[in-house]
Structure formats: structure tokens, C-alpha cells
N, CA and C of each residue as an Amber inpcrd file, in Angstrom:
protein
   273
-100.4350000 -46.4460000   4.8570000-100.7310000 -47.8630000   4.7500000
 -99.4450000 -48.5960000   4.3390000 -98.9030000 -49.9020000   4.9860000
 -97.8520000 -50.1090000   4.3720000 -98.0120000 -51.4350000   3.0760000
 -97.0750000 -51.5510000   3.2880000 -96.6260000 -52.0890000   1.7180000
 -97.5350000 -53.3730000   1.4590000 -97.7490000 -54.4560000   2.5970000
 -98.4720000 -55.8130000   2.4060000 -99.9430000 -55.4100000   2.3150000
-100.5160000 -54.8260000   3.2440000-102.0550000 -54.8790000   3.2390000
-102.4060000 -53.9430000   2.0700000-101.5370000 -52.9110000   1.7010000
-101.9760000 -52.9290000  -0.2460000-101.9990000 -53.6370000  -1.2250000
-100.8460000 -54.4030000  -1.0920000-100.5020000 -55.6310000  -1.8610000
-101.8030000 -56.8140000  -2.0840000-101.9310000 -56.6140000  -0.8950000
-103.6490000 -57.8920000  -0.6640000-104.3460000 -57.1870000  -1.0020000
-104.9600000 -55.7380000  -0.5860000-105.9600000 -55.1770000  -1.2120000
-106.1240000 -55.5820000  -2.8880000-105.3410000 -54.6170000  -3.2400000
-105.2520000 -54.6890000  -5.1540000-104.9460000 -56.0420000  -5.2750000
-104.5350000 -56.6300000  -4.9060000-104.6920000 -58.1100000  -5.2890000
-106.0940000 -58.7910000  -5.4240000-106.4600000 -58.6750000  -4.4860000
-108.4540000 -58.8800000  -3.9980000-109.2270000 -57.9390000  -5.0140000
-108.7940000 -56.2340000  -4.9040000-109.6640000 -55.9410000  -5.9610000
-109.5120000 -56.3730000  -7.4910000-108.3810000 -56.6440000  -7.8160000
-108.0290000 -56.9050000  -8.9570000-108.5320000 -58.3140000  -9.7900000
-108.4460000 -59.5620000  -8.7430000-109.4750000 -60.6710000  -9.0290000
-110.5880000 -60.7030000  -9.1930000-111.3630000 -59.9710000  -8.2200000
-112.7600000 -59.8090000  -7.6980000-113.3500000 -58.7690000  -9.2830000
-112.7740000 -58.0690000  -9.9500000-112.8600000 -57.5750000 -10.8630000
-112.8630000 -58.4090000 -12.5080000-111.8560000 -59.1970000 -11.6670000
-111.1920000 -60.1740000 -13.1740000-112.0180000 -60.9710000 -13.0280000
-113.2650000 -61.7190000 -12.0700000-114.1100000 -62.7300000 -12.4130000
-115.1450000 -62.0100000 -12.1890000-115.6100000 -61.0360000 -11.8470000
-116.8820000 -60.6230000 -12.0940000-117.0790000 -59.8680000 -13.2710000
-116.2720000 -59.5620000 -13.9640000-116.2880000 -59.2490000 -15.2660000
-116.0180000 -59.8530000 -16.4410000-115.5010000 -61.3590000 -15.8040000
-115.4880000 -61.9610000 -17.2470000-113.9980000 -62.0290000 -17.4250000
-112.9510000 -61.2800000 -17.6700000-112.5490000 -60.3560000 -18.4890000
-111.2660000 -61.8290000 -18.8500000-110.7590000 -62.6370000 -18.3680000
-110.6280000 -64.1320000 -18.8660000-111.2480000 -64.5260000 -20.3210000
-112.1230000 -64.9310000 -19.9190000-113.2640000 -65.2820000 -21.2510000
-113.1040000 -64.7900000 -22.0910000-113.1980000 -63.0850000 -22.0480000
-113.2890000 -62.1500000 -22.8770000-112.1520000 -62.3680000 -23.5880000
-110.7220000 -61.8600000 -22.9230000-109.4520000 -62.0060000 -23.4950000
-109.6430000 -63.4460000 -24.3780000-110.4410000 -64.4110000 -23.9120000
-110.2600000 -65.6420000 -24.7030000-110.6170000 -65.6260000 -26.1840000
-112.1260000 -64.9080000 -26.0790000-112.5240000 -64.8370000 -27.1550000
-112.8090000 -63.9790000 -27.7880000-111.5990000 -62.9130000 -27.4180000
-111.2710000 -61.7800000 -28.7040000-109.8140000 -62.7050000 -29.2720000
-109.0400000 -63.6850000 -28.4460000-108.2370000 -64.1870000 -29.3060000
-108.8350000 -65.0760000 -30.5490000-109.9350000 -65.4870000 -29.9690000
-110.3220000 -66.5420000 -30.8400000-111.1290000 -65.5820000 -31.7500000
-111.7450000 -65.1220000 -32.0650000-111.7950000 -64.3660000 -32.9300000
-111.0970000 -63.8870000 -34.0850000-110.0750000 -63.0250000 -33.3820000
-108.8680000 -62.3650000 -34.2540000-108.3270000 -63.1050000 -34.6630000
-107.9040000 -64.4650000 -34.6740000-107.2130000 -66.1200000 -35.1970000
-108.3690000 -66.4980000 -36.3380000-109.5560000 -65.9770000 -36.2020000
-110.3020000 -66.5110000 -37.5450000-111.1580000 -65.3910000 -38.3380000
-110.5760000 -64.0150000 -38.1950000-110.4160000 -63.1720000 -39.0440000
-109.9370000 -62.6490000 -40.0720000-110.4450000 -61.9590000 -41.1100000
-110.1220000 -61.8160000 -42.3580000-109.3640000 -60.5030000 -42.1100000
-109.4130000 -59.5250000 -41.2060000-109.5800000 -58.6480000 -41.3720000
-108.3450000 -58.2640000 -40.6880000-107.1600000 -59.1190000 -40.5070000
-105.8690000 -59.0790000 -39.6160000-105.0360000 -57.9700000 -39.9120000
-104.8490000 -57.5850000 -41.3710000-104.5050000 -56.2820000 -41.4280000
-104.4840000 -55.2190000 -40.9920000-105.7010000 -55.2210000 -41.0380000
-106.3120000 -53.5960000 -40.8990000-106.3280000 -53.3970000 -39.4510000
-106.6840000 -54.5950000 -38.4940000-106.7890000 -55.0330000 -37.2350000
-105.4340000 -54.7390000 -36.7620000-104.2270000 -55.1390000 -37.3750000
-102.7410000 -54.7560000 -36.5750000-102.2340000 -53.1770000 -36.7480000
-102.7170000 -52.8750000 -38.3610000-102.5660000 -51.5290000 -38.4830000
-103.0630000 -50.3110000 -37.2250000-104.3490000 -50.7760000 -36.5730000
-104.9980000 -50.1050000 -36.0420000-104.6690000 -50.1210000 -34.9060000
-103.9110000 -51.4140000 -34.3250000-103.2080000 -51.2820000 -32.8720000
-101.9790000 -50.3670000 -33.1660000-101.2170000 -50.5410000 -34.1780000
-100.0800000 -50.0910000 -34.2510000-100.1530000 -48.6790000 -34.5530000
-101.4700000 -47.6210000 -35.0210000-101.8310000 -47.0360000 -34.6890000
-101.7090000 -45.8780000 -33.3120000-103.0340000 -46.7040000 -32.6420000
-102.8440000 -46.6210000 -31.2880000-101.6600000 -46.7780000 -30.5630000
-100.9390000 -47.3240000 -30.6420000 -99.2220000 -47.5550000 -29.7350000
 -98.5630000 -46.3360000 -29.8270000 -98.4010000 -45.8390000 -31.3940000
 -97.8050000 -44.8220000 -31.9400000 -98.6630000 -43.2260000 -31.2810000
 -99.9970000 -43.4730000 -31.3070000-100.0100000 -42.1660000 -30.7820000
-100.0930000 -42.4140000 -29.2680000-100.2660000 -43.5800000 -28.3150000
-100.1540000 -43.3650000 -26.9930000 -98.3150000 -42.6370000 -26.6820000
 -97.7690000 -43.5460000 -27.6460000 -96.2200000 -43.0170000 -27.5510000
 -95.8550000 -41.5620000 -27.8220000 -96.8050000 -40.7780000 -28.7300000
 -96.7320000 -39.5320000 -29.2110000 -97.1310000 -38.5690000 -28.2130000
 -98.2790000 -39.1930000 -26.8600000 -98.8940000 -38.1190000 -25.9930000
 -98.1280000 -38.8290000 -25.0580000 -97.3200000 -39.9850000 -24.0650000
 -96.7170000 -40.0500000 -23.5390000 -95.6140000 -39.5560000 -23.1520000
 -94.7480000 -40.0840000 -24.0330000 -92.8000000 -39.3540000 -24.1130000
 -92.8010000 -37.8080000 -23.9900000 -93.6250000 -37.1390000 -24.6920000
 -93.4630000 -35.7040000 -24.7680000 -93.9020000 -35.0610000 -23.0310000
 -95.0730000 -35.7770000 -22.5350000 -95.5310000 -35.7940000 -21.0660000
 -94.6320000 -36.1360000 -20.5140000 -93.9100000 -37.1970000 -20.3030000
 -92.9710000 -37.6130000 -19.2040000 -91.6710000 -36.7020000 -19.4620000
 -91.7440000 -35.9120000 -20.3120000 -90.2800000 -35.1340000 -20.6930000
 -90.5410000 -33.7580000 -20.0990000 -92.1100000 -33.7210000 -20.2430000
 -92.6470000 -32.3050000 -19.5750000 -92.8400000 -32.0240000 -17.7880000
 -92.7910000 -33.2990000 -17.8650000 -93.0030000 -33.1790000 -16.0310000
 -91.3370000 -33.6060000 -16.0370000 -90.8750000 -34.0050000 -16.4920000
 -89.0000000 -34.2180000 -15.8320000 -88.5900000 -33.1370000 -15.6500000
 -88.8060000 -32.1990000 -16.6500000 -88.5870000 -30.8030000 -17.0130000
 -89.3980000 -30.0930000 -15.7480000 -90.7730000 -29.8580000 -15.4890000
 -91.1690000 -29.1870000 -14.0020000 -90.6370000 -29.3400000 -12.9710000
 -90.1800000 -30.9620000 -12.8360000 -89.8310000 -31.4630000 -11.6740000
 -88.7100000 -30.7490000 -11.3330000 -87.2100000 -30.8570000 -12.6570000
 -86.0210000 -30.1560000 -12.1240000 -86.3580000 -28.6760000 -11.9110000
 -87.2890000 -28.1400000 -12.6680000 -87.3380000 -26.6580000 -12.3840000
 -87.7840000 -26.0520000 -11.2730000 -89.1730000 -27.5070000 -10.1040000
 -89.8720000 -26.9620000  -9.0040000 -88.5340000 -26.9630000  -7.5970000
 -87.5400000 -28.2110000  -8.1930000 -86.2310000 -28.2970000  -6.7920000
 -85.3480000 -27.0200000  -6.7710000 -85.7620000 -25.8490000  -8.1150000
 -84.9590000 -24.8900000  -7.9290000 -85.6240000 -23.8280000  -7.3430000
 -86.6480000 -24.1780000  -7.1300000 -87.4730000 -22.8480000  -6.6390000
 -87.8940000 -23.1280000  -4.6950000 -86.9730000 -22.0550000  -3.9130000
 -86.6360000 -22.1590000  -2.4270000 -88.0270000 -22.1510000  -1.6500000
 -88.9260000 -21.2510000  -2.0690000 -89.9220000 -21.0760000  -1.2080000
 -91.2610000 -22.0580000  -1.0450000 -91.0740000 -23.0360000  -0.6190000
 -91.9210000 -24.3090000  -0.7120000 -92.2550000 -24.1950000   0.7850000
 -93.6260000 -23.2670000   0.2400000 -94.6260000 -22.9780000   1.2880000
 -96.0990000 -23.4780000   1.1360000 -96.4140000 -24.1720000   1.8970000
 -98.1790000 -24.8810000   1.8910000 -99.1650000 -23.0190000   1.5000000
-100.0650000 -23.5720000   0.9090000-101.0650000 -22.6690000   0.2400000
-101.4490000 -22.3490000   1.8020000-101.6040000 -22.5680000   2.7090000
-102.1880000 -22.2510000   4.3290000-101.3840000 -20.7160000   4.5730000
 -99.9050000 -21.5760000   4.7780000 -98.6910000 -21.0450000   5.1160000
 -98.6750000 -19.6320000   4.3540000 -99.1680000 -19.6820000   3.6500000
 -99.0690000 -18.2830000   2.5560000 -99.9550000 -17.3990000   2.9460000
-101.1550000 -18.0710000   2.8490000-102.3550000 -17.4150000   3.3920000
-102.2070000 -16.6110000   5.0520000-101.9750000 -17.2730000   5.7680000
-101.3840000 -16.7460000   6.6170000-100.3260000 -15.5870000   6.8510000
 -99.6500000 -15.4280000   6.1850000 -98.2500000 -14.5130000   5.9610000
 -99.4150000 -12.9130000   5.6800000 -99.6120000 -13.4820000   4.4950000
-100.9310000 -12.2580000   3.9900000-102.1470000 -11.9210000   5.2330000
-102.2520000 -12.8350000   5.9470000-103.2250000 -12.2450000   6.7350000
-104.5240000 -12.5210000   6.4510000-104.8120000 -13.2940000   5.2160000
-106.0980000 -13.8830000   4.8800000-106.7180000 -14.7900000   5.3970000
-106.1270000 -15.8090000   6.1400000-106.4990000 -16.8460000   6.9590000
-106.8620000 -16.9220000   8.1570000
């Protein structure tokens, strides 16, 4: 598929999502909310939280597949699971 008629797709699904769900509104009035909360502390603590461990299971992942990636360009025999099967005689 090339590059424009995805572009429109996810564009279309992405609206069609964003008003049938609200999710405008919503964003509106979790701001308005959190602006007349007592509870702002504990509320930032808890994102900052969350950031810290998405960052904790992220970085270590993207370091782990950088790491497969250089190790799969060293390995010559990049044969389809078919291709194999075949060789063996199983297919």
C-alpha cells in the first residue's frame, strides 16, 4: 500500500475514533478536573511514576533488539522456515 492512501486511512480512522469516543471532551475534562484538585501531588507523583517505569521496560528493550538486530546481520544462512523444510525433506 503506498504512502498517501495510508495516510488517509489512519487519518479517517483516527478521527472517526476521536469523535465517537469523545476522547476531546474527555481530555477536556480530566483537565478540568486536575486544575481543581486537591490531590495534585500525589496525582504528578503517580505520572512520574509511570514515565519512570515505561522508561525502565523501554530503553533496556530497544537496547535488546539493537543488540539481536546486529547479531541476526551476522548470521549467513537466512533461509525461509519453507526453504528449510524442504532441504530436510519434510515438506
Amino acid at each position: 500500500m503506498n504512502f498517501w492512501p495510508q495516510l488517509v486511512l489512519t487519518s479517517f480512522c483516527i478521527g472517526y475514533l476521536t469523535r465517537h469516543l469523545d476522547l476531546i471532551t474527555i481530555a477536556q475534562e480530566v483537565a478540568h478536573e486536575f486544575a481543581s484538585t486537591s490531590h495534585k501531588p500525589l496525582l504528578l507523583l503517580c505520572f512520574a511514576g509511570l514515565c519512570v517505569t515505561f522508561l525502565l521496560i523501554v530503553i533496556p528493550l530497544e537496547r535488546l533488539a539493537e543488540f539481536e538486530h546486529r547479531t541476526s546481520c551476522d548470521y549467513t544462512n537466512h533461509s525461509s522456515a519453507k526453504e528449510q523444510l524442504k532441504r530436510r525433506g519434510s515438506f
